[in-house]
N, C-alpha and C positions, 0 to 999 in steps of 0.2 A: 171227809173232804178236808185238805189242808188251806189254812186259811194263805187268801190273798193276798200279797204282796201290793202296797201303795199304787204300784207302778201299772200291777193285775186289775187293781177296784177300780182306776183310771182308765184302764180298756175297756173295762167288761162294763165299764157306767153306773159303777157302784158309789162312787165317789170324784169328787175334783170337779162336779158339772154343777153350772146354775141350779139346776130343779133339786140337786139334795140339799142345799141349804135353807134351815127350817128359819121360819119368822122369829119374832121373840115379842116378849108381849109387848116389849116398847113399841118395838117396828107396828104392829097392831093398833096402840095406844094411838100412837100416832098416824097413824093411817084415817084412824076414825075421826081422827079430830081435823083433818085436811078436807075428809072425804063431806063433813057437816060445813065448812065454810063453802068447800064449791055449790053446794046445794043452795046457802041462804045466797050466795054469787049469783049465782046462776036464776034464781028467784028473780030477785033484783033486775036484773037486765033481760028477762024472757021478752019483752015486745021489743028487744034492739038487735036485730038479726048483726049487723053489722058489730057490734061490739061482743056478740055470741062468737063470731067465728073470730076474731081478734083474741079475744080470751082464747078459744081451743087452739089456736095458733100459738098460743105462749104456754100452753100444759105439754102441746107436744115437741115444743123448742127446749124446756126444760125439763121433760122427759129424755130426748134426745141426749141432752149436755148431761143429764145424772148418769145413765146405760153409758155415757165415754167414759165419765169421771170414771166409774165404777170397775171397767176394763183397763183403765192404766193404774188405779192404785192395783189390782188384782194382778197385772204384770209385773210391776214394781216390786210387790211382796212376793211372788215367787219366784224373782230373779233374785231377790238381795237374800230371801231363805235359801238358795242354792249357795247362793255364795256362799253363806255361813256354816251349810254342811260341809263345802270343801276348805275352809278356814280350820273347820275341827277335825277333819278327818288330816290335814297335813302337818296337826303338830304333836 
């Protein structure tokens, strides 16, 4: 079988999609160490329903603003990598 061409892994969903992008141990490092403050958070204010769904209303507001962030740096870097392949390819 001849291997794929960038353009081919991007159809066929081998590549270029959310889900093959693996973790790293920071992303993890980090994850645990957000995931231990929501918990003792969350502790803390379990008899205040009111300040419960206030909090989940600001993990999924800044969930929200991270998944943009992450789509226009992610357009950003592959429109200014396109450019730079047609900058090398014209000289």
């Amino acid at each position: 079988m001849k291997k794929l061409s960038p353009i081919l892994q991007m159809y066929h969903g081998k590549r270029g999609t959310s889900d093959h992008i693996l973790s790293s141990e920071e992303y993890a490092r980090l994850l645990e160490i957000a995931e231990g403050y929501d918990n003792k958070f969350r502790k803390k204010i379990k008899d205040n329903d009111e300040l419960l769904s206030l909090f989940d209303k600001v993990l999924d507001a800044n969930a929200d603003l991270s998944c943009e962030s992450v789509d226009l740096h992610y357009v950003e870097g592959f429109r200014f990598g396109f450019l730079m392949a047609i900058d090398v390819l014209h000289e």
